[in-house]
N, C-alpha and C positions, 0 to 999 in steps of 0.2 A: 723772834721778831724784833725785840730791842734792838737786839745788833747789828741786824740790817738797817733799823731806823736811825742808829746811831750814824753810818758807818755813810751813809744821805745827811745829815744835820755837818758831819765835820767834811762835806767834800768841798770843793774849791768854788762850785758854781753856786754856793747858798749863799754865797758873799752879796752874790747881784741884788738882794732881796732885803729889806729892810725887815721883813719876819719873815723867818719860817716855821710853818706848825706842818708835822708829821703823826700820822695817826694809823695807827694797825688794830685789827679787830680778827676775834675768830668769835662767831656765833655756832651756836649748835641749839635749832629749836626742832620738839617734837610734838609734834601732833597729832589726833585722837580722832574722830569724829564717828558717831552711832548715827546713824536715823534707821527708823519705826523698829528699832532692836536688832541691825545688825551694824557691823563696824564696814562703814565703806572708805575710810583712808586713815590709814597707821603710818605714820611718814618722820623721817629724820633729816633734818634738811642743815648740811652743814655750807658757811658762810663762810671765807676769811681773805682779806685782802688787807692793803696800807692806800695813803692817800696822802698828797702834798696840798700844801694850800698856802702860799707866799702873799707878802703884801709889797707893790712895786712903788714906786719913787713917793713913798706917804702917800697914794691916790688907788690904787686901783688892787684889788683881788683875783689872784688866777689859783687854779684849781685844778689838779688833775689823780686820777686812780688808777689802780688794778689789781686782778686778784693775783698778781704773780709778787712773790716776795722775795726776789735775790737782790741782791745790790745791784747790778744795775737797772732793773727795773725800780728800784727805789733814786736812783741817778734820772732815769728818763720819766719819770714824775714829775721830778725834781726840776727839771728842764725844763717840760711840759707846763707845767703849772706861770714859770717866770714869764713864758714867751707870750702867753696868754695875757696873762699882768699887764707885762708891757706892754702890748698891742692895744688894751682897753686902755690905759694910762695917757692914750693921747686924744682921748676924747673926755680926758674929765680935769677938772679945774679946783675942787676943792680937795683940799688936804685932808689927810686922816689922821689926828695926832691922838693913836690911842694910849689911853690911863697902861703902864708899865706893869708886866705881873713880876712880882717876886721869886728870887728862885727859888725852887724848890721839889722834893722825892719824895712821891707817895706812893704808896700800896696798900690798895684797902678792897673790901670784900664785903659783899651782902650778908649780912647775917643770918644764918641759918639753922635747922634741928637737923632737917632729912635731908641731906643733897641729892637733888635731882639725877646726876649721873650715878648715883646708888642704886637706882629704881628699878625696879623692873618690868617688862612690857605687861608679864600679867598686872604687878601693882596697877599700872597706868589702867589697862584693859576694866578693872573692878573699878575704876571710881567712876567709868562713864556708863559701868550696867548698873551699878548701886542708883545713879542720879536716874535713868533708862526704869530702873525698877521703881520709885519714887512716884516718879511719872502715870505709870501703867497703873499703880495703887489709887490713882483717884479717879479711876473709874471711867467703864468702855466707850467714854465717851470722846474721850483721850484718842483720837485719829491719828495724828500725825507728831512725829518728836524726833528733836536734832538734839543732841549734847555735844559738846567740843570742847576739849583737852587740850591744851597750849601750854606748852614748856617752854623757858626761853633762858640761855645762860651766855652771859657774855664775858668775853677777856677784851679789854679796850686798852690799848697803851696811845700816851701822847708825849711828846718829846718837842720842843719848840728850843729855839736860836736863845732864848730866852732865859736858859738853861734850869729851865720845866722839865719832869721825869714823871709822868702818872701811870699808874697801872691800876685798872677797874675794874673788880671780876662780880658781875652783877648777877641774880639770877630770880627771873620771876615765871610764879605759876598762875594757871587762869583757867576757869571751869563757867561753860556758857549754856545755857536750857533755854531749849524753846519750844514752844508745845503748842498747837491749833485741838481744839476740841469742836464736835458738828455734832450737831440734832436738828431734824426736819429742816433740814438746809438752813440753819444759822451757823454762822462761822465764828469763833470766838479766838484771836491766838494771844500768850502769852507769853513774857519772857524774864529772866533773871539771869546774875551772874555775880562770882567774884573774885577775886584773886589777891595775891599780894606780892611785894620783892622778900622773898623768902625761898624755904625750899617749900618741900612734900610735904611738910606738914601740917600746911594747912587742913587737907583734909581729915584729920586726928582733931581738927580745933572746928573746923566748918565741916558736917555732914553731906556730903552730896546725895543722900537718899532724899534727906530733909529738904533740898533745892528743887529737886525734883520734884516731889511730890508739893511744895508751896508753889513752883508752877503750875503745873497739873490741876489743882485745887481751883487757882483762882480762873484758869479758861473754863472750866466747868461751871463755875460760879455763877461766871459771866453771859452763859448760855442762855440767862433767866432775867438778865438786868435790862433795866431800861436805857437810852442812850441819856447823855444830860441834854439839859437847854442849851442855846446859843446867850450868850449876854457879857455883861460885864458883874463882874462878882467878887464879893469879899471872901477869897479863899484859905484852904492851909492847904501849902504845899510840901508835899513827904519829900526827904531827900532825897531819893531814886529822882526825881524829877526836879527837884533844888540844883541836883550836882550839873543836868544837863545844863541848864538855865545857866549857872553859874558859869559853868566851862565855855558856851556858846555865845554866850548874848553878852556876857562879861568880860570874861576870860581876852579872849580875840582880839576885842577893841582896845584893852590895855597892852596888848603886846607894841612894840616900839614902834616896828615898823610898819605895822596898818594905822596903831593912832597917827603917827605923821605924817599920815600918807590922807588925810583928812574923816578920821573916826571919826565917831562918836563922844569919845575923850579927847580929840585934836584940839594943843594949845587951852585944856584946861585944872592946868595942875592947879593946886590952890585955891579951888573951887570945891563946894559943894555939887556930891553929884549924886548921891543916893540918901537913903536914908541915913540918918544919925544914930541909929540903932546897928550899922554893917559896917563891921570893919572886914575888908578882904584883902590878901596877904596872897603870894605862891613860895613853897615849902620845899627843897629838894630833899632836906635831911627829913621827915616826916618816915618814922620807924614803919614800913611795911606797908609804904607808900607806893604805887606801882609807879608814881612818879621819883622814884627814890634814886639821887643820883649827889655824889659829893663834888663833885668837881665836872662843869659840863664842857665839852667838846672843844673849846677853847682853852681852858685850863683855868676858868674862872671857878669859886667858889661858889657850890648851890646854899647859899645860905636864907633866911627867909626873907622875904621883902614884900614888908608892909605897900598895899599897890593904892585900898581907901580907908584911910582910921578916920572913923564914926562919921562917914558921909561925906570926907572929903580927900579929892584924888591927891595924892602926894608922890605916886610914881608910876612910870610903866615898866614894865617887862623888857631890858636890855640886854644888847650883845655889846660885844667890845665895839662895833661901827655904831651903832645907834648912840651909844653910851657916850661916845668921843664926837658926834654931831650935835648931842645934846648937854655938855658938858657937864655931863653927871659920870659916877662910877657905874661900871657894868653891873648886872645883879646875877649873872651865869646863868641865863637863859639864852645862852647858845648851842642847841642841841640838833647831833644830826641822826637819822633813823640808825645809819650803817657808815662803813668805811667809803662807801661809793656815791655818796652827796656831801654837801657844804654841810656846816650849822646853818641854821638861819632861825629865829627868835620862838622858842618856845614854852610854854608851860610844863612845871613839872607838876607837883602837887595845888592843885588852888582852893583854898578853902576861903568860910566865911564864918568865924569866930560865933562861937554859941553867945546865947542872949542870956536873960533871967527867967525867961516863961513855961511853965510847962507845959507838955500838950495839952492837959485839961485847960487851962488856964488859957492857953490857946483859942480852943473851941469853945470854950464856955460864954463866949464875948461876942458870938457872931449869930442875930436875929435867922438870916437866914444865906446859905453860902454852901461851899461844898470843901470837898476833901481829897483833892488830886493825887495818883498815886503812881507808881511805874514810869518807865521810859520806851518810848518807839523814836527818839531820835527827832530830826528836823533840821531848820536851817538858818541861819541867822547870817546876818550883814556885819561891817564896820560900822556901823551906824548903830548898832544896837537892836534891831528891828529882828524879829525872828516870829519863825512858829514851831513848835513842838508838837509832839504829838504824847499823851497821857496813857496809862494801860486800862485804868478802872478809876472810879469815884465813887464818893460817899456822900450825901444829901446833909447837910448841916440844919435845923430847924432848933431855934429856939436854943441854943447852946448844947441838944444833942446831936450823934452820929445816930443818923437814918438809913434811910434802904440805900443799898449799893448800885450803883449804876457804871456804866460801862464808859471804857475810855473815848476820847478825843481830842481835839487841836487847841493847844493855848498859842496866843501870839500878842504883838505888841512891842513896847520898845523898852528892851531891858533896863535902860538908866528909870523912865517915866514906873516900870512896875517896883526896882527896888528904892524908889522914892516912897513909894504907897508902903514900904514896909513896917508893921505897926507892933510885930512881936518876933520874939527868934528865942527859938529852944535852947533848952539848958545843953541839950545834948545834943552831939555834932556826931555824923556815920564816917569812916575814910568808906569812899564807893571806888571801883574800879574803873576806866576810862579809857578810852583809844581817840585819836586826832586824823585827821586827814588834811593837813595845812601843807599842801605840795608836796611833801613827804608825810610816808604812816607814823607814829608815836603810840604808844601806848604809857598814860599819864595816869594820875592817881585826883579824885575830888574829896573833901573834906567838906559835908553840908548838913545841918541842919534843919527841922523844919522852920519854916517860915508861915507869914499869914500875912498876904498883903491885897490887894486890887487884881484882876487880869482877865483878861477878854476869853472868853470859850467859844467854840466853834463848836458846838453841838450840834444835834438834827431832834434833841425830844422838846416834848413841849415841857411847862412849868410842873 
């Protein structure tokens, strides 16, 4: 695939183009999926194409793909992509003077114990009955159960005018549980997961009996809980639910192209904007990070970038266009799903730096309050403004953990909740994470517990 990409990078029409960037990919992911204990899709889904993407008269970007890889399909990309460029180049007026990359040849590889293409389907087959068995072990109450196995190995090469040479061979694994438990017609569901950029062995380090059955455990649990109240409340939030918050209500609005586009962080670097206790940063080099990436799709450097040190915003999330409109350097959050989309500005790993606090030490401080736990996802704006949804909760009185009660909806507006932030644990989780930003991603979060202010949506009373 080099040599075709080469052989596009030295033809006569790359001239026309002030950049060109060439990108080839072969994906191979496999996937698993169990429900109520039989396997209904065992699947191997192989991916591979290249793709041109030029930059025309300093103005305008053209783009084009396919899965065919001989040279001149690598020519008629090539082509493709310019005429495009130029066609838009006459409806735009401001110049693109992007920051120059450096040249240079890499080859580098995810680090691993077990490679995935080692494996075999029975291996695969055991880790989603072990999670399946898990499940069933907490008891007949246990109705309904999905487990899903996700492979995913990538070869990514990028070659740019630029005389850029990258070759990326990435490979991440991911193990997903979900489990509804019913009695006398209460429904309770729950869910977990994890994964990392590694091979197979995670499960030799993470048990999937043990996920299963910590599923399984808490929908039953929950059968018996009461809902919480509605209000506003002095909380602690576990990381399963930090990472969403993070990623969603935070994450988002610092990316370039939405803050400019008038965020929630729109035009306020320099500013105070959360608490003085959060510092949050996005990581690509983050060891068995599912966001784990060294050089993103541009050919920029994922290195880390400090995004708020101790309460005040100091940058966003850049691609080489944003970065060169804002004359700042890029930060290589230019990432694209596959060979057959653009980059456009993403998150890899985003974490929020541990505190001094311990969980006790946490709880110990709060009259009366709760203890949010889990994720069911939700929605959040450029603005900051979201709502989530929780799995379970625990009743905070008097600086103990009390009776458990059952999940529901936080919301509110991310910058106003991580201003209310009063404490942050010693100790920080990497969780695992997927995106839906017009193209899928699958990103990695680094979170901590927190304890700050947030509105609940419950239906129980006090």
């Amino acid at each position: 695939m080099i040599d075709v990409l080469e052989k596009g990078l030295i033809h006569k029409i790359s001239v026309q183009a002030n950049l060109v960037q060439l990108r080839g990919q072969i994906r191979k992911m496999i996937i698993c999926i169990m429900k109520n204990g039989e396997i209904t899709d065992f699947s191997k889904v192989i991916l591979n194409g290249i793709s041109s993407r030029v930059l025309v008269d300093n103005k305008s970007w053209g783009f084009s793909s396919t899965n065919q890889q001989r040279k001149e399909n690598v020519i008629s990309i090539l082509e493709d992509s310019i005429n495009l460029a130029r066609a838009a180049s006459t409806t735009k007026t401001q110049k693109i003077n992007l920051q120059s990359c450096k040249s240079m040849e890499v080859d580098i590889a995810t680090p691993m114990k077990k490679n995935i293409d080692n494996v075999s389907t029975e291996e695969i087959v055991n880790v989603v009955k072990e999670a399946n068995k898990g499940l069933m072990d907490a008891g007949d109450r246990v109705k309904s159960s999905e487990i899903t196995y996700i492979s995913i190995t990538d070869n990514k090469h990028f070659l740019s005018s630029e005389e850029v040479k990258i070759k990326q061979h990435y490979s991440r694994v991911m193990l997903y549980v979900n489990a509804i438990a019913r009695e006398n017609g209460t429904i309770c569901p729950a869910s977990e997961n994890y994964g990392h950029a590694g091979g197979f062995e995670l499960f030799a380090e993470k048990s999937p009996y043990d996920l299963g059955k910590q599923v399984g455990t808490k929908a039953v649990a929950l059968l018996k809980a009461k809902s919480p109240p509605s209000g506003k409340f002095r909380v602690i939030i576990h990381p399963t639910l930090c990472a969403t918050l993070l990623h969603e209500a935070l994450g988002h609005p610092l990316e370039a192209d939405l803050a400019m586009a008038g965020g929630g962080f729109s035009d306020r670097i320099g500013e105070l904007v959360s608490s003085k206790l959060a510092t949050i940063y996005d990581d690509g080099l983050v060891p068995n990070g599912l966001g784990y990436f060294t050089y993103d799709d541009e050919g920029i450097e994922c290195k880390r970038t400090v995004l708020i040190d101790k309460g005040i915003l100091k940058s966003y999330l850049h691609d080489r266009t944003s970065a060169a409109v804002s004359g700042v350097l890029p930060t290589g959050n230019g990432h694209a799903w596959d060979y057959s989309v653009e980059p456009l500005i993403r998150q890899t790993n985003i974490g929020l730096a541990p505190g001094d606090f311990t969980e006790e030490e946490m709880i110990e401080d709060i009259k009366s309050g709760y203890y949010l736990t889990g994720t069911f996802g939700g929605q959040a704006n450029i603005s900051g403004d979201f709502t989530f949804g929780f799995q379970n909760s625990f009743k905070i009185t008097n600086g103990k953990i009390g009776e458990e009660l059952r999940g529901a909806n936080v919301s509110g507006n991310a910058i106003e909740v991580f201003k209310s932030i009063d404490a942050i644990n010693k100790e920080d989780v990497l969780r695992p994470g997927a995106c839906g930003k017009f193209q899928f991603a699958i990103q990695g979060r680094i979170a901590p517990t927190i304890r700050c202010e947030i509105l609940v949506g419950g239906t129980g009373g006090k």
